[in-house]
N, C-alpha and C positions, 0 to 999 in steps of 0.2 A: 504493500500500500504506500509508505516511505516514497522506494523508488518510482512509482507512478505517477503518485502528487507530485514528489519534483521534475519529476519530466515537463508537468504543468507548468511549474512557477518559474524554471530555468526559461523555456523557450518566450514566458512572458516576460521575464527581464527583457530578453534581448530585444524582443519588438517593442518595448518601451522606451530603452535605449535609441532603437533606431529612430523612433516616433520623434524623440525630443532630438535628436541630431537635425530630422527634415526640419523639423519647426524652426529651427536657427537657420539654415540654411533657405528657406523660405524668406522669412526679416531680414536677411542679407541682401535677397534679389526684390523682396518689394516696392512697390512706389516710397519716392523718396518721405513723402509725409508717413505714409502708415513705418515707414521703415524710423525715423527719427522719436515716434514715441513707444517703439518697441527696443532699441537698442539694448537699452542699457536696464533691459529690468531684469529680475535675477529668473531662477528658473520655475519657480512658484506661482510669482507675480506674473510670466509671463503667459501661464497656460489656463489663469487664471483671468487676464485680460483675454485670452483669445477664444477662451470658450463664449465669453461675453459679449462676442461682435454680434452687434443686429444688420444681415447680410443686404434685407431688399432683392430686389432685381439684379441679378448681372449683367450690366450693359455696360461695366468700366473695369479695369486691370485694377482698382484699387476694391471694386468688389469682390470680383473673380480671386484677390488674393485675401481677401477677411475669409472668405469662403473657405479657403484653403487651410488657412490658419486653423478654423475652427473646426473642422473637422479633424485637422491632425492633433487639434490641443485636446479635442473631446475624445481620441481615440486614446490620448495618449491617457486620459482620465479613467477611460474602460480598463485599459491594462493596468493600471495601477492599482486598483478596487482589486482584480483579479490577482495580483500576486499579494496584495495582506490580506484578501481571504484562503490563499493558499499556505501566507505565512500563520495564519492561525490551525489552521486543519495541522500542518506541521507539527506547529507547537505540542496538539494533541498526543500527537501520535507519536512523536520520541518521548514527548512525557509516560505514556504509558509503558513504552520499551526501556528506556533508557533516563528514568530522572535524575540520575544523581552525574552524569553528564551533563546535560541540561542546564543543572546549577553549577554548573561550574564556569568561573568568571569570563566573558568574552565567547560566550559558545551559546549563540542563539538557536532557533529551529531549525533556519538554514543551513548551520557548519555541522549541528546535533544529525540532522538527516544527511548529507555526507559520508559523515563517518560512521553510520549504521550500512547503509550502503556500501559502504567497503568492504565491512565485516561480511556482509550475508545473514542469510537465515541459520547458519552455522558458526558462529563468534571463535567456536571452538578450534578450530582449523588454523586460526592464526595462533600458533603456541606460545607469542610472546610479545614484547611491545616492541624487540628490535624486529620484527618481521613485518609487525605492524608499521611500523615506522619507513618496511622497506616496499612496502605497499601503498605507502602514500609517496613515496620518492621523497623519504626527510631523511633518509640514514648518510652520517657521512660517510666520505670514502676519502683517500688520501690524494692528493692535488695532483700527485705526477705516481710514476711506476719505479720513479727512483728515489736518491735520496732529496727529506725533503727537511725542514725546518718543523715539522709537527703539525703541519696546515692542512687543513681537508675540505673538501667543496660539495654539494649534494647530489647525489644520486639523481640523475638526470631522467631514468624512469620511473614507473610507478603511476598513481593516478594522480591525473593533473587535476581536474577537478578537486581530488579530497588536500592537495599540495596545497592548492589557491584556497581553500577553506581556513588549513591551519594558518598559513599569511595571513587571511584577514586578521582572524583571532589572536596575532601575536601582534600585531599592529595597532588594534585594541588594548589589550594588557601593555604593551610601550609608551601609552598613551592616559591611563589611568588606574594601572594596576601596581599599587606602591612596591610588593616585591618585586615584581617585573620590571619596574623603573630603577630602584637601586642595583639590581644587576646586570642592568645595562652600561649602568655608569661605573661600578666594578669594574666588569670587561673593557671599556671605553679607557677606562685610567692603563689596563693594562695593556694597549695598541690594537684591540681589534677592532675591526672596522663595521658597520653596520652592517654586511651584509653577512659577515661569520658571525656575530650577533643573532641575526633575525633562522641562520642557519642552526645555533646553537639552541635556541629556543622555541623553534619547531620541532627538532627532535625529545627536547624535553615537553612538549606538549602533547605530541604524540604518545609518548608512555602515559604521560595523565589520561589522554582520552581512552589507551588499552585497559586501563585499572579500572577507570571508569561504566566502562561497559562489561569487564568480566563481576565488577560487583554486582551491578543490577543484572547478572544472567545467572549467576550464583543464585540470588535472591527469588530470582523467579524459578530458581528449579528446587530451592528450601521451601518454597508460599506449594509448589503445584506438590512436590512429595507428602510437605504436612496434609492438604485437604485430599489428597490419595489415601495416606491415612485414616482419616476421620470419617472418611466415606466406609 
């Protein structure tokens, strides 16, 4: 169910993305007046002004382009409705599988269903969090095949989707997660560079999210044994 719903919500990003790309690229080639008080509004205001055009008749290129506008700003409104009702169905449903993932800092429905998706309906197959780690493409490997300084860079396969998940997530926590900020700065004081950083801290995240999921599958096979019991 997980991988289905996101099949939804992924492909509504993207046509929402492209929606608000046309709509800029529309206010670039407009007549100059409707183009002057769409400039410079941000991305809210502006789909917010453009659903709002009262069209008339089309018999002028400054019609035919409010037209335009509001259909891509109202499209771009549909798809957005549709991805936070997918981001709620989400919500649901790794909460059920998977809550104590869930709560854990920077890991919303979106990165929580990701990483359920990786695992499978069988969590168990992944024996460990470096496997896991080596399934999302966060495990390091050594920079060269010779000798090096002790430097390592990531694992170039594995799934990119669940890769670009743990990024968000550690970009988050960089950003207001106090241990996550002191260890940045740690590491920073001892010359590494942000992007061995953001490398060191996806693989540590990735073990968070394996422990995470074998607690709540543990848990669920302690809840369904006891009522096998009782029955």
């Amino acid at each position: 169910m997980i991988r289905q719903v996101k099949v939804a919500r992924d492909t509504a990003v993207k046509a929402r993305t492209a929606a608000m790309i046309t709509l800029k690229q529309l206010v670039v080639n407009a007549p100059a007046e409707l183009r002057e008080q769409l400039a410079d509004l941000g991305d809210k205001a502006l789909i917010a002004r453009c659903t709002g055009f009262r069209v008339g008749e089309v018999i002028t290129t400054a019609a035919s382009a409010k037209y335009t506008l509001r259909a891509v700003a109202r499209r771009w409104q549909a798809l957005h409705a549709e991805i936070v009702d997918a981001d709620r169905l989400l919500d649901r449903l790794t909460g059920d599988v998977a809550p104590t993932l869930l709560r854990a800092f920077g890991v919303g429905p979106d990165t929580a269903a990701e990483m359920l998706v990786v695992f499978g309906d069988n969590p168990e197959r992944v024996h460990s969090d470096g496997a896991f780690a080596k399934l999302c493409g966060a495990c390091p490997i050594p920079a060269s095949s010779g000798m090096t300084d002790g430097r390592h860079r990531l694992y170039r396969g594995g799934h990119r989707q669940a890769n670009a998940a743990l990024y968000r997530s550690v970009i988050v926590r960089m950003r207001f997660h106090e241990p996550t900020m002191a260890y940045v700065a740690r590491r920073t004081s001892e010359g590494l560079g942000k992007k061995e950083i953001i490398r060191c801290l996806k693989r540590y995240l990735a073990r968070e999210v394996y422990q995470c999921v074998m607690l709540d599958r543990r848990a669920e096979a302690l809840a369904l044994a006891a009522s096998d019991g009782s029955s």
